[in-house]
N, C-alpha and C positions, 0 to 999 in steps of 0.2 A: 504493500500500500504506500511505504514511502517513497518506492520509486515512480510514483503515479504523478503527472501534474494534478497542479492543484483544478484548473478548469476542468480535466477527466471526473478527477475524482465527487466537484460538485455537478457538474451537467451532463452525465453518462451514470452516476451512481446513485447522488443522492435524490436525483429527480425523480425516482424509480422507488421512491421511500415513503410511507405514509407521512402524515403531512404533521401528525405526534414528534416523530422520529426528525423530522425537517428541523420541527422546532428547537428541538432538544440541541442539535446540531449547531447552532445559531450560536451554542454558549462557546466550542472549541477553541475559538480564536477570533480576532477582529478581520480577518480577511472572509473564513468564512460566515460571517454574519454579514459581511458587506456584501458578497456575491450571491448568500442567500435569501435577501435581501433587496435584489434588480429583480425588475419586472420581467426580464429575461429569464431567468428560473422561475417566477412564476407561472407564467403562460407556458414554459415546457411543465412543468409537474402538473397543473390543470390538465392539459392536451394527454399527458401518461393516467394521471387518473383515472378520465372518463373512459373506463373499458367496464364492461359489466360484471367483471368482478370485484369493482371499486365502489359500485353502486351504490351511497347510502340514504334511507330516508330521514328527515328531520321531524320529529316529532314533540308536538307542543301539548300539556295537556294539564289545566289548572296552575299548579304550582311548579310540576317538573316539567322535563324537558329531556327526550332520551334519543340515540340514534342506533339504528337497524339497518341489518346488512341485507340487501335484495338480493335473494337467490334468484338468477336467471333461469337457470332450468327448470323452475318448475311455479316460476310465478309467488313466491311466497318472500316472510321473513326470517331472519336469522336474528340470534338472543342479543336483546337492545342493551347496551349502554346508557348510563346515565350522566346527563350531561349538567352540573350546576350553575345557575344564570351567576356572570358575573357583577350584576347592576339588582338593584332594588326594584323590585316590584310585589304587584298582589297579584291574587289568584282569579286566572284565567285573564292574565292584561296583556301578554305579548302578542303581536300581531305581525305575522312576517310580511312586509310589502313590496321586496324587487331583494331578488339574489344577481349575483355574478361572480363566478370562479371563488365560491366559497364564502364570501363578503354576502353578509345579508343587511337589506334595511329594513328594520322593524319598528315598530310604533306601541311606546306605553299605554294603554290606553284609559287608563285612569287620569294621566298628565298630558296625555297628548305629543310627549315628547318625540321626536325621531331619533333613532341610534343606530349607526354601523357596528355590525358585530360579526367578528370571527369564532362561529363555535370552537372549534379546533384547539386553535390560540388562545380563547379568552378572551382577546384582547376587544375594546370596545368602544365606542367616540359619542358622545354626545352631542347631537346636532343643533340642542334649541340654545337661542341667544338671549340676552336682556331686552332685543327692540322685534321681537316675537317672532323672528325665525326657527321655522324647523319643529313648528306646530301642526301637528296633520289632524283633519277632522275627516272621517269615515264619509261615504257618497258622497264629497263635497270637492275633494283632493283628487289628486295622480299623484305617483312616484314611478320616478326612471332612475336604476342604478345602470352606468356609465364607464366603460374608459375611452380616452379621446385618444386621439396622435400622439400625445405625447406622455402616453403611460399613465395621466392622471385619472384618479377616480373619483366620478364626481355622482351628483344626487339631483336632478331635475324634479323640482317640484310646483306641482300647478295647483293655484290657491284660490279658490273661488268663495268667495265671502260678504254676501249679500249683495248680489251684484257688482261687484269690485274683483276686478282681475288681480291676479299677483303671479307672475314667473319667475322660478329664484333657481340658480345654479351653486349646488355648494360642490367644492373644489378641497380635497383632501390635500393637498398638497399646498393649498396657502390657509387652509382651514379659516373659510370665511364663505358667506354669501355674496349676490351679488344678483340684479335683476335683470331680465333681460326681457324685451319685446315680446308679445304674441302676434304674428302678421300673418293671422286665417281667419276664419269667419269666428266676429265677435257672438252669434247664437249658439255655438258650441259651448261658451261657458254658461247656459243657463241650466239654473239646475233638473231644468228637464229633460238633461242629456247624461246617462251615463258614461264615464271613463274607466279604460280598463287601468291596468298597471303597464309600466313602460318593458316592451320586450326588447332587449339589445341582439339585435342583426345584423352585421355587416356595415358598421360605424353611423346605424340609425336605430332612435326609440322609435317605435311602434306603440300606437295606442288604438284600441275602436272605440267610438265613442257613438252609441246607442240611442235614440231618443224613447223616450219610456212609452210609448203608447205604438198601438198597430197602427202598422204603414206608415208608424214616423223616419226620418231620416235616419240612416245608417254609415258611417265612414271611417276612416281609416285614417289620425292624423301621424302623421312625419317627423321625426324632429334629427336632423343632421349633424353631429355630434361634432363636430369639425365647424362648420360654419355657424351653426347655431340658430340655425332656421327651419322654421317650421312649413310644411306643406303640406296638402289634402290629396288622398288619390281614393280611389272609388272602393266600398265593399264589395263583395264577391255577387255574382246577380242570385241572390235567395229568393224566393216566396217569400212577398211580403204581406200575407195573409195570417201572420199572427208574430209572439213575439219572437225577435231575433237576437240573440248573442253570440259573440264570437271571441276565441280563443287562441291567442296566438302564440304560437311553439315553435323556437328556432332548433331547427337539426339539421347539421352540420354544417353553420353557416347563412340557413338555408331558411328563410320563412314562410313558415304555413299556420296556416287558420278552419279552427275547428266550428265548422259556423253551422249555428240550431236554428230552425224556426219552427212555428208551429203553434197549434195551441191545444186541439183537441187530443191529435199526433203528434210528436216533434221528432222530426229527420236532421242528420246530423252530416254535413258533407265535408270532406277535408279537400283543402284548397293547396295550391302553390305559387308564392306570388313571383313571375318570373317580369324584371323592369318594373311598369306602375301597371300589371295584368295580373289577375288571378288565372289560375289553371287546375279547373278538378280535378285531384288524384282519384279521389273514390263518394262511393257514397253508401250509406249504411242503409239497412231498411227500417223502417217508419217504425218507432216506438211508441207501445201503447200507452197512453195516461198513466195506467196505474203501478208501472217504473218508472223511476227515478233516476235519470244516471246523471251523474257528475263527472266532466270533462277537466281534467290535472293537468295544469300546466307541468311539461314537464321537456327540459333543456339536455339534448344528447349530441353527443361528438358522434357516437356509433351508426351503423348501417342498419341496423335494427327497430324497430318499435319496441 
């Protein structure tokens, strides 16, 4: 091992390591804490991770918080882990709102607060300010978790408050807010539109944003992580013959949308959006009223479902 460079031995070895053992590693010396450290080790240990033997589920549930290994072969779980919150809270207040390469942002919901949190690590940031940044309200908010060009990772959140806009970009890296323009249609922010949460694909948030009644508007907003501008491109053409949601899941790169409608039946068709065009991959048949399924967002490197 001594005769190993040091780049071998962190980005062929330790990338290749659960992310416990990463950590632990960190303490060896100040070189490797620095290289473990670049968003360059990052992004390779995410990219080795995601294989389905890495799989794990996050599970939230009153006071704890435990994680479980998904068996691929046969659809199930393996014996969960228990994970202890490192920040204050009460029972049943955590709310996970946008993950990305392990970084979750989640919401106290008793305080309203936002926090970045690495379960793994522990480690954890609190978002809200003294001039009322980084306060989320349920139905009323977005959250987009982000990294831009230049390795930062940031927090897109959209604030909608009695008719009064608010766009706020927080930026881990200068740890600070900062506002920035909406330039799409000002009826999107009435509260009679739902917003989903921000999916990151291929250096853009993704949002649908829903009008709550049948055969209201439906669409897809933009948000360009780099330039920082927002843009509208069409939902998938659904039946709009009763209510419609959609679900947006990047695999591998790659985004697609789990879009429902219906009311009496709901049919559920998965999309691909190739430029600013949807393209059906498939479509499921008509579900009866008296099931219930719930659609998981759920983020894969793999070739697989």
């Amino acid at each position: 091992m001594a005769d190993l460079p040091t780049h071998t031995i962190v980005f062929e070895i330790l990338t290749r390591l659960p992310a416990k053992d990463v950590g632990r590693s960190k303490s060896v010396c100040k070189q490797w804490y620095a290289l473990l450290s670049t968003q360059d080790f990052v992004k390779i240990h995410c990219s080795r991770s995601v294989v389905s033997s890495n799989q794990r589920v996050l599970l939230i549930d009153d006071l704890t918080c435990s994680v479980r290994p998904i068996i691929s072969n046969n659809n199930d779980y393996g014996p969960s882990s228990t994970i202890t919150f490192p920040f204050h809270h009460q029972n049943n207040d955590v709310s996970i709102l946008s993950h990305l390469n392990g970084l979750l942002c989640v919401c106290l919901n008793h305080t309203y607060e936002l926090l970045l949190w690495n379960p793994t690590t522990t480690a954890f940031k609190r978002l809200s300010t003294p001039d009322s940044h980084g306060f989320y309200i349920n139905n009323l908010d977005a959250i987009g978790l982000y990294v831009d060009a230049d390795d930062d990772y940031k927090v897109l959140h959209i604030k909608r408050r009695s008719g009064v806009l608010g766009v706020y970009v927080y930026s881990r890296e200068v740890d600070s807010w900062r506002n920035i323009p909406f330039t799409t249609r000002q009826e999107y922010l009435s509260p009679h539109f739902n917003w989903s949460a921000g999916t990151f694909c291929g250096g853009t948030l993704y949002f649908t944003v829903c009008e709550c009644w049948i055969g209201g508007t439906n669409v897809v907003i933009c948000f360009d992580v780099n330039s920082e501008q927002f843009k509208e491109i069409s939902f998938p053409p659904v039946p709009s013959n009763g209510m419609v949601q959609g679900v947006l899941v990047n695999v591998k790169n790659v985004l697609h949308m789990f879009a429902s409608t219906g009311m009496f039946e709901m049919t559920i068709d998965l999309w691909t959006l190739q430029g600013d065009y949807w393209i059906k991959v498939l479509s499921c048949p008509p579900i009866p009223p008296d099931i219930i399924v719930i659609v998981v967002r759920y983020n894969t490197l793999c070739d697989k479902w």
